[in-house]
C-alpha positions in Angstrom: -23.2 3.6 9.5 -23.1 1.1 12.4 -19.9 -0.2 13.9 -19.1 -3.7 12.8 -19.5 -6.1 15.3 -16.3 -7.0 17.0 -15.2 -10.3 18.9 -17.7 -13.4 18.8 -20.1 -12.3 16.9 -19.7 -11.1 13.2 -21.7 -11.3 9.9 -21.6 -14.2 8.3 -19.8 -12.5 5.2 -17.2 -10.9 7.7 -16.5 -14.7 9.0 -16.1 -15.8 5.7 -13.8 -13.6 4.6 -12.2 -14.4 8.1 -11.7 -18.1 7.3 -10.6 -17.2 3.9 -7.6 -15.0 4.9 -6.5 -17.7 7.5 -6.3 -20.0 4.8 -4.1 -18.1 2.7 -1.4 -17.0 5.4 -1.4 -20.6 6.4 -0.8 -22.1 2.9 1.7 -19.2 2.2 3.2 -19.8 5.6 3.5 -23.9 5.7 2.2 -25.2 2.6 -0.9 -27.4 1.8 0.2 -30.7 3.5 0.6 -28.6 6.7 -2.8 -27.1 6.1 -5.6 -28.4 8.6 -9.1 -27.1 9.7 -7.9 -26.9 13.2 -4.7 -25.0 12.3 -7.5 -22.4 9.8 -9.8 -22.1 12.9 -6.9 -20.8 15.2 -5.9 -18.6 13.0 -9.0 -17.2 12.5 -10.1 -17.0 15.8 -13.2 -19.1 15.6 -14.0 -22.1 16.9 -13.3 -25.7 14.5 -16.7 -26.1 14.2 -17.3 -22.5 12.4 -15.3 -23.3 9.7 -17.6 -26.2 9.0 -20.5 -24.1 9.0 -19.3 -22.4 6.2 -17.2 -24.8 4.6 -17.0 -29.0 4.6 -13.8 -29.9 3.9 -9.6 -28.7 3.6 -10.8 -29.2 -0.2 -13.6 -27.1 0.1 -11.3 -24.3 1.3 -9.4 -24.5 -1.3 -12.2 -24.2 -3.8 -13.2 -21.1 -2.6 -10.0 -19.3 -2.9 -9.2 -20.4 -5.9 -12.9 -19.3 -7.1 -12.5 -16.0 -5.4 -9.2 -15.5 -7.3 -10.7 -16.2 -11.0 -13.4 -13.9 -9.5 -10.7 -11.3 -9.5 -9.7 -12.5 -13.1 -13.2 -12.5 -14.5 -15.4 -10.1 -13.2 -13.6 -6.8 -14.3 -12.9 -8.3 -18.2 -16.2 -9.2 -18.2 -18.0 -6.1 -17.1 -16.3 -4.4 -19.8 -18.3 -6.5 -23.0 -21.2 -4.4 -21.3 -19.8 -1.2 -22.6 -20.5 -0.5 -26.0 -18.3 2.9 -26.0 -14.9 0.9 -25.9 -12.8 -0.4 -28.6 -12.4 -3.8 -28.9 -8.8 -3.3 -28.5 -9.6 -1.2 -25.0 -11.7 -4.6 -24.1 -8.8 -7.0 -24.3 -6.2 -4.3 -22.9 -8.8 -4.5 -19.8 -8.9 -8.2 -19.6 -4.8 -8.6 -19.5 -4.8 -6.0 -16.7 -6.6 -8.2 -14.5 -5.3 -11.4 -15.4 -1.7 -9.6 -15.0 -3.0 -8.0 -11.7 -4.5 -11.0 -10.0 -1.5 -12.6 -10.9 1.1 -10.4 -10.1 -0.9 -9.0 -7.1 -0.7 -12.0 -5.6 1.7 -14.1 -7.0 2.8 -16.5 -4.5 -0.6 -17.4 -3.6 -2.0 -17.8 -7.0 1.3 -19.5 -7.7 0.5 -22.2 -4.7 -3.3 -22.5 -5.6 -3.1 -23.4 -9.4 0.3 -24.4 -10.1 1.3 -26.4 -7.1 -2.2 -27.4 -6.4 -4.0 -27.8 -9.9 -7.8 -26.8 -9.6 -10.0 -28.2 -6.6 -13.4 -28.1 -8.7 -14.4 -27.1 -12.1 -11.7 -26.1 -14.4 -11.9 -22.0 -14.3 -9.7 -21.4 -17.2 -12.2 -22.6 -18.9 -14.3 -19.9 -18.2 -11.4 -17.3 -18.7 -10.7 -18.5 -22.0 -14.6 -18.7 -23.2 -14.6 -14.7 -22.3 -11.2 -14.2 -24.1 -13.0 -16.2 -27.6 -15.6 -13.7 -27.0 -13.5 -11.0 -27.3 -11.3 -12.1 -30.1 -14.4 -12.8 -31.8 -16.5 -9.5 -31.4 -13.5 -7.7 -32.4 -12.8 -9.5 -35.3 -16.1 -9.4 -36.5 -15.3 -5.3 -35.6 -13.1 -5.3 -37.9 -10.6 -4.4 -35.0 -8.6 -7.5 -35.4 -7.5 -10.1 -38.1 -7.9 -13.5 -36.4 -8.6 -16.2 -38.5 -9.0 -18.8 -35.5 -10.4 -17.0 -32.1 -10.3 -20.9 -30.2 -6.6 -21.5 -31.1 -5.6 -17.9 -30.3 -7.2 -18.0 -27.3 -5.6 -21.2 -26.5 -2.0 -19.5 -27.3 -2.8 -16.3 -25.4 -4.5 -17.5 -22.1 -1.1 -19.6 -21.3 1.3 -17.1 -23.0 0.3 -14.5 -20.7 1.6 -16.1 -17.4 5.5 -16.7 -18.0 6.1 -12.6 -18.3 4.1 -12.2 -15.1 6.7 -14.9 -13.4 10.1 -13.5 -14.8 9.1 -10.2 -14.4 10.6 -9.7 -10.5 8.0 -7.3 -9.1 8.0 -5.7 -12.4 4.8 -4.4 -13.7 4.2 -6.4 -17.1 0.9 -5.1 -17.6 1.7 -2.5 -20.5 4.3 -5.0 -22.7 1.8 -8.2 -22.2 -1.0 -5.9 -23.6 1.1 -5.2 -26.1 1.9 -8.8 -26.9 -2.0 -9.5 -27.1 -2.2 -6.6 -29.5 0.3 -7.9 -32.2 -1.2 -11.5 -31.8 -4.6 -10.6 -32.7 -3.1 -7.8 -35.4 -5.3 -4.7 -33.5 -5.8 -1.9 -35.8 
């Protein structure tokens, strides 16, 4: 395999990702009123004006993290649906493992992103919820669990997860929160 190119010159996913890191040391390090394309192209090491060839605005930054976080949240939970060998149970045990993970994992950041900073574009929970009706839906209709209202336990679920992944002080919550889920829905 080649060697990456180093220096001036790197692959337009391998800037990306560069940009991307700068912007979430800087918003850990100073907070998002300190946060400025100038201060993001420093600490990448790229010029201003490379940052706005891959993104147009503070805003747009912050979009992207936050997208590449519920991409973290989403993709693994919803990979799973695709494998008709696991329980329904084993489904939703895989979707509070990453939503604890991507929480816990990076808690400060996803902490400054979503909770100081609301969402920058569409709302993702949105999505994260449709995947969890899914689930609670399929499995019902499994016979795996007894939920008479899929929407409204979803709605309970995907903000009762959260407050055990903040009190938990480095913790890992993963197995009691799946647990949680489990009685909710009544899993057999």
């Amino acid at each position: 395999m080649p060697a990456q190119p180093t220096g001036r010159f790197q692959p337009p996913d391998v800037r990306r990702r560069q940009i991307l890191d700068a912007v979430a040391a800087l918003l850990l390090q100073d907070g998002y009123e300190a946060l400025t394309i100038s201060k993001v192209a420093a600490r990448a090491g790229v010029a201003k004006g490379t940052v706005y060839l891959y993104f147009d605005s503070k805003q747009e930054l912050l979009a992207a993290l936050q997208a590449e976080m519920w991409g973290r949240m989403l993709e693994a939970p919803a990979a799973l649906l695709e494998r008709p060998e696991l329980s329904w149970g084993d489904r939703l045990d895989g979707l509070v493992a990453a939503w604890v993970s991507a929480e816990q994992d990076h808690q400060e950041l996803y902490h400054r992103l979503f909770h100081e900073l609301g969402t920058a574009g569409d709302e993702p929970m949105g999505e994260a919820r449709a995947l969890l009706v899914r689930i609670l839906t399929e499995g019902h209709e499994a016979g795996e669990f007894d939920v008479s209202d899929p929407e409204l336990t979803a709605d309970f679920l995907t903000h009762a997860y959260a407050g055990p992944c903040h009190h938990a002080s480095g913790a890992d919550v993963t197995a009691a929160v799946q647990g949680l889920f489990r009685r909710v829905v009544a899993a057999r």
